[in-house]
VOPAGU-2260 file (C-alpha; in pm, 1 decimal, decimal comma):
REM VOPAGU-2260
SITE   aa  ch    i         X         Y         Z
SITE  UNK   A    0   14526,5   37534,8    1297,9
SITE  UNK   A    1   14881,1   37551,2    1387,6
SITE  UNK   A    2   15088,0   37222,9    1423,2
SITE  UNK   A    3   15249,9   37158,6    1729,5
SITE  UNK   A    4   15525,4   36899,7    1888,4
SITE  UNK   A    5   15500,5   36831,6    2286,8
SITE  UNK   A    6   15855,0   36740,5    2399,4
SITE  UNK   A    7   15937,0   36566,2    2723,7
SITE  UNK   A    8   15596,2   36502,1    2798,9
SITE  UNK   A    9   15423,1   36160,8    3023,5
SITE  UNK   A   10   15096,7   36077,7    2862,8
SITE  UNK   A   11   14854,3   35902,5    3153,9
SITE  UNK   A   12   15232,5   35911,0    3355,4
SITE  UNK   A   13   15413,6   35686,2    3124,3
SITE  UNK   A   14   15769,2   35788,0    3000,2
SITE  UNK   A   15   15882,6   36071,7    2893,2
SITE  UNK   A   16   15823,6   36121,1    2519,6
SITE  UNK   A   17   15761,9   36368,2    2241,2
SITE  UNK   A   18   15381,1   36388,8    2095,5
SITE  UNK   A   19   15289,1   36557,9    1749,0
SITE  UNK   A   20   14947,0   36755,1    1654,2
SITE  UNK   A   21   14871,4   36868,6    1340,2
SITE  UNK   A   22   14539,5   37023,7    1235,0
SITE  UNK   A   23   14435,7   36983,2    1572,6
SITE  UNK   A   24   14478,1   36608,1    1625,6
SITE  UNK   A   25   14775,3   36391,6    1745,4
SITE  UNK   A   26   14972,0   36250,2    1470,4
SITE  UNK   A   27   15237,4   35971,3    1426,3
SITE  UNK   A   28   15520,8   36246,9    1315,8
SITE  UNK   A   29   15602,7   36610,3    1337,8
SITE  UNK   A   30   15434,2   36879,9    1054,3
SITE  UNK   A   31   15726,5   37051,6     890,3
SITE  UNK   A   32   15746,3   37426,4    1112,0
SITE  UNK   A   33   15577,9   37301,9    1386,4
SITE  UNK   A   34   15592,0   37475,1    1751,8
SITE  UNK   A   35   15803,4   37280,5    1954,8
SITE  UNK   A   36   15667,4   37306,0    2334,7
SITE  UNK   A   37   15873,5   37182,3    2630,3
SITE  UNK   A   38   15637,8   37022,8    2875,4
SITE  UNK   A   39   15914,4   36963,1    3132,9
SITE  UNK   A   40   15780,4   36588,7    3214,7
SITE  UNK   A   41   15515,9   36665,3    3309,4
SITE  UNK   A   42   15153,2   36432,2    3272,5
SITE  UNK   A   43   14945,8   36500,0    2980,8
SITE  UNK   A   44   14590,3   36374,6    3046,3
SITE  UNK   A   45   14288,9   36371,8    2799,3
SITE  UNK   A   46   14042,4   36709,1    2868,1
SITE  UNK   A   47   13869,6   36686,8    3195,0
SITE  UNK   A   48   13443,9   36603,5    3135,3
SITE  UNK   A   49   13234,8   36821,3    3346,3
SITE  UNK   A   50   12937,3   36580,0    3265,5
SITE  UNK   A   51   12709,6   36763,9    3500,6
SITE  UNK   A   52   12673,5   37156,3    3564,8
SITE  UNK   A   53   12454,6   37403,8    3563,7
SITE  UNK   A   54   12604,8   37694,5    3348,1
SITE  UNK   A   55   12281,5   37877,4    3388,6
SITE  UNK   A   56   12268,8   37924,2    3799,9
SITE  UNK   A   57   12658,3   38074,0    3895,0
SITE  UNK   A   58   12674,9   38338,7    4088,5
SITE  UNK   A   59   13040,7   38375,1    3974,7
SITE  UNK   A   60   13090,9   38753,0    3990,2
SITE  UNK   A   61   12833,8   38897,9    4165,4
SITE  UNK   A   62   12834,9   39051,3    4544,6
SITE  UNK   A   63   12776,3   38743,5    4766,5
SITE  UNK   A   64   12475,3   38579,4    4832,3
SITE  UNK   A   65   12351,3   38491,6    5171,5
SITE  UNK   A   66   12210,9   38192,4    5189,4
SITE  UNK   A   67   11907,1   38161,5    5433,3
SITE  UNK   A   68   11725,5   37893,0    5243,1
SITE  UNK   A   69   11537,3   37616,3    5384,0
SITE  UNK   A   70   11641,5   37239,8    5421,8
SITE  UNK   A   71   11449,0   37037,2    5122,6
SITE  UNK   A   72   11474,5   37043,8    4777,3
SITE  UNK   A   73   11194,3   37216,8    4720,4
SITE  UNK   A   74   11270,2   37505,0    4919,4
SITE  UNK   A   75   11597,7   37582,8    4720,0
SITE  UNK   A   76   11412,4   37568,3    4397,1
SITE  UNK   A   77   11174,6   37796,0    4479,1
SITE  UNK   A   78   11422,8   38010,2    4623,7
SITE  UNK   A   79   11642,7   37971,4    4291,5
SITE  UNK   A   80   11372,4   38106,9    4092,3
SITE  UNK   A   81   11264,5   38422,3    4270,1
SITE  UNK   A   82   11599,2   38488,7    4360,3
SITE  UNK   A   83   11706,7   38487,4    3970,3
SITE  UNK   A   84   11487,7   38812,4    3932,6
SITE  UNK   A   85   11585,0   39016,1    4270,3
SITE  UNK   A   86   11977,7   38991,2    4140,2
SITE  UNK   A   87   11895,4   39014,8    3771,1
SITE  UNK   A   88   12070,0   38722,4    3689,0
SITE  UNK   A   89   12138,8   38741,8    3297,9
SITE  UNK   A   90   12208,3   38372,1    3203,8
SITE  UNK   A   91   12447,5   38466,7    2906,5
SITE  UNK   A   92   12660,9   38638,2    3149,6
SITE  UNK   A   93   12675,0   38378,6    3445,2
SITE  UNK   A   94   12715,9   38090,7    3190,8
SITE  UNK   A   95   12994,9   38238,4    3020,9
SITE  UNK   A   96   13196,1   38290,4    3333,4
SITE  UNK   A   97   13175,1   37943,1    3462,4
SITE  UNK   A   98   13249,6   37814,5    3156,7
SITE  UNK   A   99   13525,2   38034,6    3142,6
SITE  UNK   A  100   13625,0   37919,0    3473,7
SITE  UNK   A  101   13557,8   37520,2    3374,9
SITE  UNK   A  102   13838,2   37623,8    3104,1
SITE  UNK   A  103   14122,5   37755,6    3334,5
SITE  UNK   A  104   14067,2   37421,8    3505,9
SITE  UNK   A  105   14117,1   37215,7    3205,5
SITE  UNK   A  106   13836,3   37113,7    3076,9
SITE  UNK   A  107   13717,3   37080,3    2712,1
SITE  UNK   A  108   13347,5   36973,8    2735,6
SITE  UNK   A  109   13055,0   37024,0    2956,9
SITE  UNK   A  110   12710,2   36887,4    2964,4
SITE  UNK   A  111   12464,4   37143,6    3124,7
SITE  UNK   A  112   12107,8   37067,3    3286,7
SITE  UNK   A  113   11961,8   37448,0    3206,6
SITE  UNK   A  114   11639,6   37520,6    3355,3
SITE  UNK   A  115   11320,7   37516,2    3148,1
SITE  UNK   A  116   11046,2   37662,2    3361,5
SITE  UNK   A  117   10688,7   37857,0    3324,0
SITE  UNK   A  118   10874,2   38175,1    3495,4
SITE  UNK   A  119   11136,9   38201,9    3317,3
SITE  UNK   A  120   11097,4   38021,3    3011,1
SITE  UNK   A  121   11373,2   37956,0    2771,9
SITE  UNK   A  122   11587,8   38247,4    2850,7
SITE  UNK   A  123   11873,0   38033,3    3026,1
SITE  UNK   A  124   11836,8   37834,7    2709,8
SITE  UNK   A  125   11874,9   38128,8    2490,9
SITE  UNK   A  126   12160,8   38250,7    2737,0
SITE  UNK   A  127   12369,6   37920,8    2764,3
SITE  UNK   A  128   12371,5   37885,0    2322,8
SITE  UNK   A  129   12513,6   38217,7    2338,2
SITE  UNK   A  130   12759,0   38128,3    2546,4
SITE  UNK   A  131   12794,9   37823,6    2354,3
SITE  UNK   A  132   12842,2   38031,7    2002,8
SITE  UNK   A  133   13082,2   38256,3    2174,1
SITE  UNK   A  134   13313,2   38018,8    2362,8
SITE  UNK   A  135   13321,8   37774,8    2030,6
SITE  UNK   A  136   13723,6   37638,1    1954,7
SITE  UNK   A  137   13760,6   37694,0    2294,8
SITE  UNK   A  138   13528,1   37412,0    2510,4
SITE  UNK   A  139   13242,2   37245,1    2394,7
SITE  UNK   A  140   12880,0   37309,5    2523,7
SITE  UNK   A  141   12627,9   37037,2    2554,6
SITE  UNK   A  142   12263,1   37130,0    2652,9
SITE  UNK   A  143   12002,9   36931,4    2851,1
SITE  UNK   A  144   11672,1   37084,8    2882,0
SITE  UNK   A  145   11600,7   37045,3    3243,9
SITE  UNK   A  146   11245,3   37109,9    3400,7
SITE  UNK   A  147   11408,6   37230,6    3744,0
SITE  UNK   A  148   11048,4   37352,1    3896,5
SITE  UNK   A  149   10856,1   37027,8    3783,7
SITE  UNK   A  150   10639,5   36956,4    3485,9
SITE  UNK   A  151   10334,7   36758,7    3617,5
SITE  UNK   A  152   10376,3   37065,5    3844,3
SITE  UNK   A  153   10397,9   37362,2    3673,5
SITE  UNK   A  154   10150,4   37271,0    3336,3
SITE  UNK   A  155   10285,6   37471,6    3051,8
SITE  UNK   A  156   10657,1   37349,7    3072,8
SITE  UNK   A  157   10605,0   37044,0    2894,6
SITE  UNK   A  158   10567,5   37257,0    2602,3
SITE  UNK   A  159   10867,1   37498,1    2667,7
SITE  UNK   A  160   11047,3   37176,8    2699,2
SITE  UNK   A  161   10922,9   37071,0    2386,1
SITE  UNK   A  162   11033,1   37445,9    2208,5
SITE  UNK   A  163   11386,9   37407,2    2415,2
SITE  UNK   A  164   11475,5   37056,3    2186,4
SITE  UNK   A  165   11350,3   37204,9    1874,9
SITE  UNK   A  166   11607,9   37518,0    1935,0
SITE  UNK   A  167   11843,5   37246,8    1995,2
SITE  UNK   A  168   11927,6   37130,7    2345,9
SITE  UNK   A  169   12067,7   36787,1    2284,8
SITE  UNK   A  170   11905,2   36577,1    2593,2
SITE  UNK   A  171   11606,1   36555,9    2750,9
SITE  UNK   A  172   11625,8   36587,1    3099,2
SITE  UNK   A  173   11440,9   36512,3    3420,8
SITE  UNK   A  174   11409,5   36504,5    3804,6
SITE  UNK   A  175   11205,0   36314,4    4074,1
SITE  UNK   A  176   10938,1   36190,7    3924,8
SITE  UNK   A  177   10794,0   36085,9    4292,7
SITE  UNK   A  178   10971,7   36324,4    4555,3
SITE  UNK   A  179   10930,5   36654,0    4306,9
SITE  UNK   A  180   10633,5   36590,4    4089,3
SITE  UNK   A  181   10420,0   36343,2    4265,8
SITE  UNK   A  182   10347,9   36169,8    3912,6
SITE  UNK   A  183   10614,3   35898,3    3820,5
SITE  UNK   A  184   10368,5   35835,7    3566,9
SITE  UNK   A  185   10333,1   36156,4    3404,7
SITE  UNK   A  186   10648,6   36298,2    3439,5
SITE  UNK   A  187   10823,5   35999,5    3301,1
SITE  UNK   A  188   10608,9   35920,2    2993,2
SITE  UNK   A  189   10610,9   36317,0    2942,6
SITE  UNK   A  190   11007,8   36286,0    2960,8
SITE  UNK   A  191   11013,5   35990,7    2715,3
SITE  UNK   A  192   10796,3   36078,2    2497,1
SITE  UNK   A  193   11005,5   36441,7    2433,5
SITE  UNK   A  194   11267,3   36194,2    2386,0
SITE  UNK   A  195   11115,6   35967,5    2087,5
SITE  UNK   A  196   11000,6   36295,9    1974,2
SITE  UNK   A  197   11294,1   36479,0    1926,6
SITE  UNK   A  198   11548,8   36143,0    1891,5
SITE  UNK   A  199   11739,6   36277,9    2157,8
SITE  UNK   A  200   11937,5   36096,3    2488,8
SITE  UNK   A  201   11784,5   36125,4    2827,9
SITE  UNK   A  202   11961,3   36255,1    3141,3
SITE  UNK   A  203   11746,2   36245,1    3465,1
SITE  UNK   A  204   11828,5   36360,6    3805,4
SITE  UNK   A  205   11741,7   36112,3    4037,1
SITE  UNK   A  206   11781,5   36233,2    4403,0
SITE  UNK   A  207   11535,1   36016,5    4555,6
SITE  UNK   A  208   11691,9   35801,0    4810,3
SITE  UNK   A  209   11616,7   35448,1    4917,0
SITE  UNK   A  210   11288,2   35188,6    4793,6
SITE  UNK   A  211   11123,6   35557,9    4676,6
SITE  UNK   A  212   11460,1   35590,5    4435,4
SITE  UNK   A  213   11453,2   35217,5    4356,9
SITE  UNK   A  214   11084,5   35279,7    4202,8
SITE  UNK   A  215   11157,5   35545,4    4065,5
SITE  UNK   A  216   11509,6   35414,2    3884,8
SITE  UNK   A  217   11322,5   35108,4    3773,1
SITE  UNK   A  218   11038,3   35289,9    3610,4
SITE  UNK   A  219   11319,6   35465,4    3434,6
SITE  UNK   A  220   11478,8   35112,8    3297,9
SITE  UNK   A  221   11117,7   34956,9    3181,6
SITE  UNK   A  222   11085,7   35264,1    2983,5
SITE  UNK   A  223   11439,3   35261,5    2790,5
SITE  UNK   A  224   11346,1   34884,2    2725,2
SITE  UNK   A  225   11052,5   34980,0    2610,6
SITE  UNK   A  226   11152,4   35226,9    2343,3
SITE  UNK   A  227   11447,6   35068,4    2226,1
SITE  UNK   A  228   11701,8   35338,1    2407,0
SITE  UNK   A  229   11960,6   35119,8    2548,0
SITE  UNK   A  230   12298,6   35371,8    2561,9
SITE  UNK   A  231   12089,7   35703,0    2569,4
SITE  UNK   A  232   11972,3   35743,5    2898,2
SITE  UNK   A  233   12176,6   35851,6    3222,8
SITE  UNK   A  234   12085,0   35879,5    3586,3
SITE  UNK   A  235   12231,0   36205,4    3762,9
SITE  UNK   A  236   12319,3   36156,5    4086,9
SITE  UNK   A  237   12138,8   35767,0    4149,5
SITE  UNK   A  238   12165,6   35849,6    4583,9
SITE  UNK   A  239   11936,3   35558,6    4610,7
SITE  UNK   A  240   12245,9   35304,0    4485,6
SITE  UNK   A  241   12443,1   35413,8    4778,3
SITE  UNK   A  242   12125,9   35254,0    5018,0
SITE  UNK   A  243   12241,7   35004,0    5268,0
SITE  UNK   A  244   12088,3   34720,0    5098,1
SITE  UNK   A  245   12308,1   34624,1    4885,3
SITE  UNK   A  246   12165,4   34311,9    4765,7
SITE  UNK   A  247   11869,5   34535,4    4614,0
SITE  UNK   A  248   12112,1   34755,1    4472,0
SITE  UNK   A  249   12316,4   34441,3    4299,1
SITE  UNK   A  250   12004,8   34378,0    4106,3
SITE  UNK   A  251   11981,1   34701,4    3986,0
SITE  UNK   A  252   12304,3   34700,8    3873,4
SITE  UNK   A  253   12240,5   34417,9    3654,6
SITE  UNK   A  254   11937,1   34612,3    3484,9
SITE  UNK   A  255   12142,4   34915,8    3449,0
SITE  UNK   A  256   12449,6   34706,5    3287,9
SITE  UNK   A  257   12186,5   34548,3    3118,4
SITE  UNK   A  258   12003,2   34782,3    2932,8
SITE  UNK   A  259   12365,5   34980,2    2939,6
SITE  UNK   A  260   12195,7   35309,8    3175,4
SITE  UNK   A  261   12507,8   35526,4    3251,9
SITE  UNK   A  262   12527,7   35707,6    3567,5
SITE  UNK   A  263   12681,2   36066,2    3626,3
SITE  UNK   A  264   12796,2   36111,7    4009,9
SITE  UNK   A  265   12823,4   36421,4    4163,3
SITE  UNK   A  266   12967,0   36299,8    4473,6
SITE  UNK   A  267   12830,8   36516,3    4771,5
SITE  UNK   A  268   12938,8   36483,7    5093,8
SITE  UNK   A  269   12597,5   36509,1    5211,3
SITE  UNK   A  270   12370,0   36229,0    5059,2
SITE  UNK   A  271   12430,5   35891,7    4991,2
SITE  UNK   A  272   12674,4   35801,4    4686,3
SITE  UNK   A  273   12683,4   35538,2    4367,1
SITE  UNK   A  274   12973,6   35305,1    4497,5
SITE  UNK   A  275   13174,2   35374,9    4157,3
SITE  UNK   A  276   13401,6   35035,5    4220,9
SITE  UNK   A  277   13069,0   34832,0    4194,7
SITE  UNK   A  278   12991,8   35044,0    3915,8
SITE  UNK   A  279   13318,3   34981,0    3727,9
SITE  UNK   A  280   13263,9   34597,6    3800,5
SITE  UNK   A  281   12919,7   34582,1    3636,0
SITE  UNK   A  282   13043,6   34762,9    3339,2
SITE  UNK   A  283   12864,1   35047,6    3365,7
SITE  UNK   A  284   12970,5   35402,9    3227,3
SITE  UNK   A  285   13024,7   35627,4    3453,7
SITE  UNK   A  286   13097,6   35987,3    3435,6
SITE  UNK   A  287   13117,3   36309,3    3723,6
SITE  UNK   A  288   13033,0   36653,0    3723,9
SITE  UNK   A  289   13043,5   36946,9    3973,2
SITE  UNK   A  290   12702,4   37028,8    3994,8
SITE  UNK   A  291   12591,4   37362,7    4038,0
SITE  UNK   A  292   12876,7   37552,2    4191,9
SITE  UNK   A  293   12887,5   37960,9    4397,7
SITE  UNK   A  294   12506,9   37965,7    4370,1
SITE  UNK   A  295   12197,1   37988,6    4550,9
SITE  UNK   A  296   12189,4   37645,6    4631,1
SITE  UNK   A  297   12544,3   37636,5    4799,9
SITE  UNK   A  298   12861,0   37840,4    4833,6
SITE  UNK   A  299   13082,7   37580,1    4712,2
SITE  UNK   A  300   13294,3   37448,4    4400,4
SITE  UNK   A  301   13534,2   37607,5    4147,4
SITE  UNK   A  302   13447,4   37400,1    3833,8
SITE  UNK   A  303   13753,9   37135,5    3918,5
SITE  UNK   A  304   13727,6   36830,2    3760,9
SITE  UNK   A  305   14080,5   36705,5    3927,9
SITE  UNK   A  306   13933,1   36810,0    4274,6
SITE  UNK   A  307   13595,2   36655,9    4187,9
SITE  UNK   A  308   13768,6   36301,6    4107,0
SITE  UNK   A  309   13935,6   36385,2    4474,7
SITE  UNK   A  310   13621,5   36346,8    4599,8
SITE  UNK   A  311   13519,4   36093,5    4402,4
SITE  UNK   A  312   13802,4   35897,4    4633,6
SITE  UNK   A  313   13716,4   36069,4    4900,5
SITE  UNK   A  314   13326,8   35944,4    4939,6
SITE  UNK   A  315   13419,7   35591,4    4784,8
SITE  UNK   A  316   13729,3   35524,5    5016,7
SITE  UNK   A  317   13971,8   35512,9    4724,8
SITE  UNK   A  318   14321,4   35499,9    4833,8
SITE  UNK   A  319   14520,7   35251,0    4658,4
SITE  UNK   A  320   14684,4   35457,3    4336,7
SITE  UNK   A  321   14468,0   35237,6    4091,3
SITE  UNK   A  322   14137,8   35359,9    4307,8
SITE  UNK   A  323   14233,8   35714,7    4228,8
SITE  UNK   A  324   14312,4   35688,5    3885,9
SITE  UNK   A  325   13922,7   35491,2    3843,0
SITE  UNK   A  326   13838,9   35818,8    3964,1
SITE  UNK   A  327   13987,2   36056,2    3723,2
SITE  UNK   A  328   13893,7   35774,1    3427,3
SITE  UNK   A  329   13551,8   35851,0    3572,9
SITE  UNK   A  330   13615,1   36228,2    3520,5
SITE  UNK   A  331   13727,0   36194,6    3177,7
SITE  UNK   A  332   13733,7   35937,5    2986,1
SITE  UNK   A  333   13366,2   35784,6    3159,2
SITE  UNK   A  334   13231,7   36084,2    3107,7
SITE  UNK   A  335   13391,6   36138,3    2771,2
SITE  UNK   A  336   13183,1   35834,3    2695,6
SITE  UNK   A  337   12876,1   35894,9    2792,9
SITE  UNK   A  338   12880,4   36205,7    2588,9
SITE  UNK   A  339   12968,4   36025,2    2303,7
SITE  UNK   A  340   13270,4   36276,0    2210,4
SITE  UNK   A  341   13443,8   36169,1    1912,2
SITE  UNK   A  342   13778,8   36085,7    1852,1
SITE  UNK   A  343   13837,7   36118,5    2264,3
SITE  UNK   A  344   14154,2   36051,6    2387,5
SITE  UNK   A  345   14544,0   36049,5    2339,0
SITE  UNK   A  346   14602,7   35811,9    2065,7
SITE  UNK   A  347   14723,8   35935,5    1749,3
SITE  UNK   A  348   14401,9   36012,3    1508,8
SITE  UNK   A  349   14264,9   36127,0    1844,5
SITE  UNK   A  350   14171,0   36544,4    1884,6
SITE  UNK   A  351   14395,7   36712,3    2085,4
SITE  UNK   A  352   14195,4   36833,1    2370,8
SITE  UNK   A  353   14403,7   36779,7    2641,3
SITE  UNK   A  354   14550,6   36890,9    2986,8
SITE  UNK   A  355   14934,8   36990,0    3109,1
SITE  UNK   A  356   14875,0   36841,5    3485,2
SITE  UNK   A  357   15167,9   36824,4    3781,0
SITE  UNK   A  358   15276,6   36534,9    3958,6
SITE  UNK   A  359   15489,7   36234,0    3958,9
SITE  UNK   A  360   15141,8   35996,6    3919,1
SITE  UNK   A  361   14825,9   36025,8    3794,5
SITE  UNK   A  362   14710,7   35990,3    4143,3
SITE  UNK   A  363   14957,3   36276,6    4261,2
SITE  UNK   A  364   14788,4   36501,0    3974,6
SITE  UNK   A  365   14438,8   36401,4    4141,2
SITE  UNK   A  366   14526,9   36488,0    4504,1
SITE  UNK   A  367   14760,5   36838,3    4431,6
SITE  UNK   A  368   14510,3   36906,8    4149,3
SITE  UNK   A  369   14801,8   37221,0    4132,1
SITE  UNK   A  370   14672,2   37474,3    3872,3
SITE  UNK   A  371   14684,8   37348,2    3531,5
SITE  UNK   A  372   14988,5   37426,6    3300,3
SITE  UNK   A  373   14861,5   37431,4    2973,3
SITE  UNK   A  374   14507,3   37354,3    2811,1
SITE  UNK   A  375   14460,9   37210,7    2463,7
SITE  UNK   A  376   14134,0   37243,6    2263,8
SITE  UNK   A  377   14203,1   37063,4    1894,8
SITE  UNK   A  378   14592,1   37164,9    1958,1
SITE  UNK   A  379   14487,1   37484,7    2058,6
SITE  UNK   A  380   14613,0   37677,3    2400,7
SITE  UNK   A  381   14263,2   37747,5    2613,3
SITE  UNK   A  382   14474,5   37858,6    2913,6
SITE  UNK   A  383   14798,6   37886,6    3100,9
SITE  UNK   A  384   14932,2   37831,4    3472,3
SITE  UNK   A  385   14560,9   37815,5    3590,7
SITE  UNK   A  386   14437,7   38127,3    3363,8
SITE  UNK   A  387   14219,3   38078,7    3042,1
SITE  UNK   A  388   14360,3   38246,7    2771,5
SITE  UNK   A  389   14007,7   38449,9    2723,3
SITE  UNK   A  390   13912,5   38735,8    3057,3
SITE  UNK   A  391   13518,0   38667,8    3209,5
SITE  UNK   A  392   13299,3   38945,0    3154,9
């Protein structure tokens, strides 16, 4: 690893000042020969978290897809899967261009729900570790194993599930155990039990809105109680704390501080959001992600963690400058902690995985979210003026 001295450079927007690396992490003084790099005043920020993605489903750099799918959930995942043969999606391909992509935009690590499913199999598995192996030194790659198409529903992907942890997917992941499988029961136990199993974190998306999410979330809590998981389990997308009740919510908030449940927000315009200031208050981690982005679910995203806190703001009415910067803590640092990345951060001892960003504030950063200048993974440049340093296939 080469050593390296940032002059003239803001960290979080404070004054100017000159930061060392050497081997890859931020020291207290310069390595003799070091590469002196002019950053020009501008903010350095920690590496953006994209805390929830789906590497597996981009359409990134294929013709485009219309999109004639139906309205519920269930229609798009049926859609997902047949629609993965007809283009010949190849999972190693598509994963290594968002990722790729996730890169140019400045971020260092990603946590991926890849589907797990009786059609398919493992083969986005398989695909997303290659892209994993390949893309190594330049972002890290963390793998749920994610039973898109159900499990209670589909028999026989408990099992793949099962194969996907032993291959080494680090979580165990989840979704709807009323609205999607019809089995809170089932699915959850099925879900925990991989868990104890394997020793391995939970991550479960919970779109279920309302006293039908309520259920669902506090089935979710009795069972982290139960088996001793306290800081292991996340909720993906929680739409039923952004109900109207808020009283009901406040008490769920308590059980999620509690039992210390982290939440990962996606923040869609089009479904009901965690309220991340009540969030914050309770103490509970929270981190964001982009979701799936250009696939067959939606046309949207471009793998911006800077845009994504934007909307963070956006859908939680964050305007004061401390609001916005909650929201980019939430994009890195929350999420940063939920992963449980070591040595996170900008303090010296810390690895230098970090992000050039324009703007006179951290909140200015947030709301140009102007292509990055330079990319740092463990000192290293990842990518320049918006381009990683590495072409997609």
């Amino acid at each position: 690893m080469t050593s390296k001295t940032l002059k003239n450079v803001r960290p979080m927007g404070a004054p100017a000042t000159d930061l060392h690396i050497v081997e890859g992490r931020f020291s207290t003084a310069a390595a003799e020969g070091a590469e002196v790099i002019d950053c020009g005043g501008r903010i350095l920020i920690p590496g953006l978290i994209e805390a929830h993605t789906h590497l597996d489903k981009s359409l990134l750099g294929l013709p485009w897809y219309r999109n004639e799918v139906g309205p519920r959930l269930i229609d798009k995942i049926n859609n997902e899967r047949k629609v993965k043969v007809s283009l010949g999606l190849d999972p190693r391909v598509q994963s290594e261009r968002h990722a790729i992509l996730a890169i140019s935009k400045g971020c260092t690590h990603i946590r991926s729900h890849v589907d797990v499913d009786t059609h398919h199999r493992l083969a986005g598995v398989e695909g997303v570790m290659a892209t994993r192996e390949k893309l190594a030194g330049l972002i890290d790659i963390e793998i749920v194993a994610f039973p898109q198409s159900g499990m209670m529903t589909r028999p026989g992907t408990a099992e793949l599930m099962d194969e996907a942890l032993a291959m080494g997917a680090e979580l165990v992941g989840g979704i709807d155990p009323c609205g999607m499988e019809h089995d809170p029961k089932g699915h959850l136990d099925t879900v925990f039990a991989l868990a104890e199993k394997h020793g391995k974190p939970v991550d479960i998306h919970l779109h279920e809105q309302d006293a039908l999410g309520w259920f669902s979330m506090e089935e979710i809590i009795d069972r982290t109680v139960a088996l001793g998981m306290q800081g292991k389990v996340a909720i993906s997308h929680a739409f039923c704390l952004g109900a109207v009740d808020r009283a009901y919510v406040a008490r769920l908030h308590e059980k999620l501080a509690e039992n210390r449940i982290h939440i990962l927000t996606t923040a869609p315009a089009s479904a009901p959001v965690p309220l991340v200031k009540e969030l914050h208050a309770h103490g509970i981690l929270t981190g964001a992600g982009c979701d799936g982005i250009r696939d067959t679910w939606g046309p949207y995203g471009n793998s911006d963690m800077l845009e994504k806190a934007m909307h963070i703001g956006m859908r939680n009415n964050l305007r004061r400058d401390d609001e916005v910067e909650l929201a980019l803590e939430i994009c890195t640092s929350g999420g940063a902690a939920i992963m449980e990345i070591e040595g996170y951060g900008l303090d010296v001892g810390c690895r230098a995985d970090c992000v050039l960003v324009e703007g006179e504030t951290l909140a200015e950063a947030v709301v140009t979210h102007a292509p990055r200048k330079l990319v740092f993974k463990s000192g290293e440049i990842t990518a320049r003026d918006g381009t990683c340093v590495i072409e997609a296939p």
